[in-house]
C-alpha positions as CSV (number, residue, x, y, z in Angstrom):
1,X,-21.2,-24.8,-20.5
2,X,-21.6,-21.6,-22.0
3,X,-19.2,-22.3,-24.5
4,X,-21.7,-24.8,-26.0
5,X,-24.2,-22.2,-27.3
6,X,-21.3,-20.4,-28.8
7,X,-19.9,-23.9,-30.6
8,X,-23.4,-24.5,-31.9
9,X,-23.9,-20.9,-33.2
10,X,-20.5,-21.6,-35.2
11,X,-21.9,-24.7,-36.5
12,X,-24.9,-23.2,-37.7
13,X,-23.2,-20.5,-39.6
14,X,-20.7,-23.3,-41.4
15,X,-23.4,-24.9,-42.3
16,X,-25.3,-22.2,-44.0
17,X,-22.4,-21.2,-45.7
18,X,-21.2,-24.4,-47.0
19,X,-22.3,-25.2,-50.4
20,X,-21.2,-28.5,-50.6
21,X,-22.4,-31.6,-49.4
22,X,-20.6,-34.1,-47.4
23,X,-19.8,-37.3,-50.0
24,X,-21.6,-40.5,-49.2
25,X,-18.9,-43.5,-49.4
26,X,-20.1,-45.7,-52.2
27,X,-17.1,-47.6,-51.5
28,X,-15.2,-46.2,-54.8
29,X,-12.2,-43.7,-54.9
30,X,-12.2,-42.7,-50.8
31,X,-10.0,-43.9,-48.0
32,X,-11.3,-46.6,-46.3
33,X,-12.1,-45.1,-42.8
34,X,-12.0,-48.4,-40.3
35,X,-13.0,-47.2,-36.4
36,X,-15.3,-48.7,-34.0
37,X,-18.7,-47.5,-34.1
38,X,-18.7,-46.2,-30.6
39,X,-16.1,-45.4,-27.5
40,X,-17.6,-47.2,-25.0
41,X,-19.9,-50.4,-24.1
42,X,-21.3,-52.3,-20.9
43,X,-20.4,-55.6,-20.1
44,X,-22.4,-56.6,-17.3
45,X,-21.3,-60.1,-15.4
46,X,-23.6,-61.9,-13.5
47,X,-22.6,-62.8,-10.1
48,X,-20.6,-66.1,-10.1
49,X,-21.9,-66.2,-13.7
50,X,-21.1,-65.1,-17.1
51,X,-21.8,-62.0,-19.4
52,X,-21.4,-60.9,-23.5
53,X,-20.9,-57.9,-25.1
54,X,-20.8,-57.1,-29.0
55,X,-18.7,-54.5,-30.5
56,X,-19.2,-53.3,-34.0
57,X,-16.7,-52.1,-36.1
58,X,-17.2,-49.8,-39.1
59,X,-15.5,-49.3,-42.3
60,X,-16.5,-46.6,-45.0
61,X,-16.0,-48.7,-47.8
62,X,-17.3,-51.8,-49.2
63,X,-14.7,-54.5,-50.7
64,X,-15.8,-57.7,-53.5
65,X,-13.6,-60.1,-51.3
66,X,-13.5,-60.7,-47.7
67,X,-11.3,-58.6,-45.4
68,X,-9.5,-59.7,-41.8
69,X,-9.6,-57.1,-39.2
70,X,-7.3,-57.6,-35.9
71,X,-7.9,-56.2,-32.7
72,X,-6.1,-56.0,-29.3
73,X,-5.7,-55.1,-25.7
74,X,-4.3,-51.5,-24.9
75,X,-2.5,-52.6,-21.6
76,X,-1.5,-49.1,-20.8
77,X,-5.6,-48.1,-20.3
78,X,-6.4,-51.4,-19.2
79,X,-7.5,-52.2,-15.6
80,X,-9.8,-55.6,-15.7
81,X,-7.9,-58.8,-14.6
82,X,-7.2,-60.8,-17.7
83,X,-8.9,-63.9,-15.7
84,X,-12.4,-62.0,-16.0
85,X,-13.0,-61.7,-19.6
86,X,-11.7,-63.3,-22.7
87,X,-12.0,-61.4,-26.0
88,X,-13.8,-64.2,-28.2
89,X,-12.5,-63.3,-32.0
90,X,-9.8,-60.5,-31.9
91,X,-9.3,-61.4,-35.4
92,X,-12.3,-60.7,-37.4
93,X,-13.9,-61.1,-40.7
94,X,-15.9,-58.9,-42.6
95,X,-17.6,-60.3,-45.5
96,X,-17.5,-59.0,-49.1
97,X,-19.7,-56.4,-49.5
98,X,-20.0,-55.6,-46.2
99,X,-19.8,-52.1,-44.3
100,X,-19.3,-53.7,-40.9
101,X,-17.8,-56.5,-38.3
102,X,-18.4,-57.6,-35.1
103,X,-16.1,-58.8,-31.9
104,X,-17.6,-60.1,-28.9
105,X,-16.3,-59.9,-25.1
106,X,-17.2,-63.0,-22.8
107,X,-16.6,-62.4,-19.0
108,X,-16.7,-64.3,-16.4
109,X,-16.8,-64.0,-12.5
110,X,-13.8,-64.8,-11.0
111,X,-13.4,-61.7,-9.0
112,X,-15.2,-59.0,-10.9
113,X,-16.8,-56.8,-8.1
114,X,-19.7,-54.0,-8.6
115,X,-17.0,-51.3,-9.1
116,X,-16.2,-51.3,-13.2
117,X,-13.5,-52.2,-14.4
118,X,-12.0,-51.3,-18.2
119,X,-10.6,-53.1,-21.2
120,X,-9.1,-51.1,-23.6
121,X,-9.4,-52.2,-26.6
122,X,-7.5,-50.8,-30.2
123,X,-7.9,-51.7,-34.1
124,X,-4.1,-52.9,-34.8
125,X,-5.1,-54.0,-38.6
126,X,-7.1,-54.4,-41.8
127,X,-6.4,-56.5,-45.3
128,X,-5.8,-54.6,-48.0
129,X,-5.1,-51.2,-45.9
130,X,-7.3,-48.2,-44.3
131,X,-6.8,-45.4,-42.1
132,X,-7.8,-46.4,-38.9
133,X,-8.9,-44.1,-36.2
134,X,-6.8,-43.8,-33.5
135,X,-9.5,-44.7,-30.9
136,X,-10.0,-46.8,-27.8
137,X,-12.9,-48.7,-27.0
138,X,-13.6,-48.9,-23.7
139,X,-15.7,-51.9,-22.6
140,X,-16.8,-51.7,-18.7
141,X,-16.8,-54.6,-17.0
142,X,-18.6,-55.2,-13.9
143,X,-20.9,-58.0,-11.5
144,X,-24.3,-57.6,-11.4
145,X,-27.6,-59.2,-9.8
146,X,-30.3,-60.4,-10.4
147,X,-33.1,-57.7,-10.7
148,X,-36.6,-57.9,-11.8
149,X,-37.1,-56.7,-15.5
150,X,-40.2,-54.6,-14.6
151,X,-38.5,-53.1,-11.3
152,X,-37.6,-49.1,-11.7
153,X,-39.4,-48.9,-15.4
154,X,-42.2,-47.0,-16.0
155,X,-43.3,-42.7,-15.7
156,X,-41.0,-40.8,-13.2
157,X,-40.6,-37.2,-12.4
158,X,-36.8,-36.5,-13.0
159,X,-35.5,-33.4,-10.6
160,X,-31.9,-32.2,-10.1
161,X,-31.0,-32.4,-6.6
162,X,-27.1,-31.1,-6.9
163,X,-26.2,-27.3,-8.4
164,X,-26.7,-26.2,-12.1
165,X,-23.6,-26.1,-13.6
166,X,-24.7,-23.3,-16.2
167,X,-28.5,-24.4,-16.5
168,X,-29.6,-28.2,-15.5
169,X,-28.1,-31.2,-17.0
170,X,-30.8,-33.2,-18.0
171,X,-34.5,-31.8,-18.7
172,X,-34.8,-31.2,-14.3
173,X,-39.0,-31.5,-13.9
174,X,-39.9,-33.5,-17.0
175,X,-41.6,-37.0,-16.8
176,X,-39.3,-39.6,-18.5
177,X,-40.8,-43.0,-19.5
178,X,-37.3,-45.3,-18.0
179,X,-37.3,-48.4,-20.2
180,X,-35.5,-52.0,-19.9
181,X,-32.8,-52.6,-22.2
182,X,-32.0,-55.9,-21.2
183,X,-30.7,-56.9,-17.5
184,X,-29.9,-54.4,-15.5
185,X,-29.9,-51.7,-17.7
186,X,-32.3,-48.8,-17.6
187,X,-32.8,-46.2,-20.4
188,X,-34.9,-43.1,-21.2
189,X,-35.2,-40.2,-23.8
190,X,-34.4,-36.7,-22.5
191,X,-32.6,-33.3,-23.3
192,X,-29.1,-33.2,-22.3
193,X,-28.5,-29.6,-21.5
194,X,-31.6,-28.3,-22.6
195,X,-30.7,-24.5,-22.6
196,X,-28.5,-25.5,-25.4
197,X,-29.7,-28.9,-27.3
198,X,-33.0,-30.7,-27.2
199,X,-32.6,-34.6,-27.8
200,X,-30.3,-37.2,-26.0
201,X,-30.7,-40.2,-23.6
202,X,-29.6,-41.1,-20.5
203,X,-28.6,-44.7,-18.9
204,X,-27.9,-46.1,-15.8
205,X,-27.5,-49.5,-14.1
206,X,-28.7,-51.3,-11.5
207,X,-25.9,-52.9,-9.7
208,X,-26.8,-55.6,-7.2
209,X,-28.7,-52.7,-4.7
210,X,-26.1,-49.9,-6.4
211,X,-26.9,-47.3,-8.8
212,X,-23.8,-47.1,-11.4
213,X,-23.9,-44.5,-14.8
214,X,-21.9,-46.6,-17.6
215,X,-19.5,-44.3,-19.7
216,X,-22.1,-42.7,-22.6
217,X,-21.8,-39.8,-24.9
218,X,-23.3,-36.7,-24.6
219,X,-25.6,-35.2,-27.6
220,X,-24.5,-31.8,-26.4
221,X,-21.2,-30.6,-25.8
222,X,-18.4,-28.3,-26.6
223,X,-16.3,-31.1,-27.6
224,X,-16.9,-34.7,-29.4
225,X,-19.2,-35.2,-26.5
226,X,-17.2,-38.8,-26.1
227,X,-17.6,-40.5,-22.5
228,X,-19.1,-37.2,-21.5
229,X,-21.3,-38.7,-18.4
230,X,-19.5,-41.4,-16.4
231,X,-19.5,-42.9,-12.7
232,X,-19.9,-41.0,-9.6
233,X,-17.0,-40.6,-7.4
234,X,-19.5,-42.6,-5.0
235,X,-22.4,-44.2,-6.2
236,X,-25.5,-43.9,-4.8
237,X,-27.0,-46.9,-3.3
238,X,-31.2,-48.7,-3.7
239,X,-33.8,-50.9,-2.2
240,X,-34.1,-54.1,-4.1
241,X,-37.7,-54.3,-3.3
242,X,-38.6,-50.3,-3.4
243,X,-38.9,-48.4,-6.9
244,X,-40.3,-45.5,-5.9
245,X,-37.9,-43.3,-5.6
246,X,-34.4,-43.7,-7.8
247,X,-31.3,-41.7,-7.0
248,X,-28.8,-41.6,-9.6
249,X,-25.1,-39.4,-9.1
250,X,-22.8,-39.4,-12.2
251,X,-19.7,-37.3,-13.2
252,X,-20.4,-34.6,-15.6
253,X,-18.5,-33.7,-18.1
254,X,-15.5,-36.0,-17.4
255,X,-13.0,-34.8,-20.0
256,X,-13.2,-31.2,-19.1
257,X,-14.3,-30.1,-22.5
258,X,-16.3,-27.3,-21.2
259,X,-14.9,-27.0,-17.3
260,X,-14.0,-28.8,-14.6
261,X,-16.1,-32.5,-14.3
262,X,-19.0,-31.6,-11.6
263,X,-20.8,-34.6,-9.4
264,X,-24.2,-34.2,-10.6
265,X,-27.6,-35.9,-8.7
266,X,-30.7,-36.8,-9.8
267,X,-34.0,-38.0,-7.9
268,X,-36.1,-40.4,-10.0
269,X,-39.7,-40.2,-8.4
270,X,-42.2,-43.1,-9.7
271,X,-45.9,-41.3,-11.2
């Protein structure tokens, strides 16, 4: 992680010295850019139920007529069973005028277990031509269960229970506010390596009575920071019917940017 400070020094200096700004697309000369707005998403599947998930995909410039944007399965980096989900509109439109498109993911619990699974997904084409960024979206499927919205929300004290790997992961000691985003999805604000950075979030899930970390992006990082904090090699488990304390063990640093991935714990303690 020490690599990080140095990165961020580097930035700071290019920065400083560069006397031009970055261009805003106004949608007239530039390339039309066409990526999706993030690498990863959660699609959560309730047990012997049914789940959504909308992707958005971004384009840098705008167009006066409508363009048609394709999208498909990367088989290679795919390991969900095609009977789970179905990918609603892999042909898209994006209206004229418009910066942005969505695609949505049904899925559907045939045998989806708690354990994710991943669709890959890929831009294959636009009308009218872009570069498009060569990068997978990764959408997580797995089951969940039904879980009270107001259960493991509210003040906890957040402490690092595994080794620092070069200073704490998260801001270790701090009182968090952990929020609902919707299901069985918990949220809150913190640092992510605070010796280096100072703003991030964090998220896990709450998987029928197992504690699963989603693939997210780190704020802080020696790299892009991309799918940075992912699933524990073994996820740590929960009371359905006791908040109080929350253990949560994720993989840090998954792509190795800054040294080898380190299984990293976390004790969530209700104030």
């Amino acid at each position: 992680m020490k690599k990080i400070a140095l990165i961020l020094v580097a930035a700071v200096f290019f920065i400083a010295c560069d006397k031009h700004e970055h261009k805003v697309f106004d949608g007239v000369g530039d390339q039309n850019l066409v990526a999706f707005n993030k690498s990863s998403s959660s699609l959560p599947v309730l047990i012997n139920g049914v789940g959504s998930v909308d992707i958005t995909i971004d384009l840098s410039q705008r167009s006066a007529a409508p363009r048609t944007i394709q999208v498909s399965i990367d088989a290679s980096k795919t390991t969900a069973a095609s009977e789970n989900y179905t990918i609603v509109n892999p042909i898209v439109t994006v209206p004229a005028n418009a910066h942005n498109a969505v695609i949505t993911v049904e899925g559907t619990d045939v045998s989806i277990e708690t354990t994710a699974t991943i669709l890959a997904l890929v831009i294959d084409s636009i009308d009218g031509g872009g570069v498009i960024t060569p990068t997978i979206h990764e959408v997580s499927i797995f089951q969940i269960c039904p879980v009270d919205d107001t259960f493991a929300t509210g003040n906890y004290l957040i402490e690092q229970l595994s080794a620092y790997v070069d200073g704490p992961t998260l801001d270790d000691g701090s009182i968090v506010t952990i929020t609902n985003e919707g299901g069985v999805s918990r949220k809150f604000d913190t640092a992510h390596y605070p010796n280096y950075c100072s703003s991030g979030t964090f998220e896990f899930d709450l998987v029928c009575g197992v504690v699963v970390v989603p693939n997210q992006d780190s704020t802080c990082s020696c790299g892009s920071g991309a799918d940075w904090f992912t699933a524990a090699n073994t996820n740590e488990t929960f009371d359905t019917n006791d908040d109080s304390i929350i253990l949560v063990t994720f993989t840090d640093d998954t792509q190795s940017n800054c040294g080898a991935p380190a299984q990293t714990t976390y004790r969530l303690t209700k104030q």
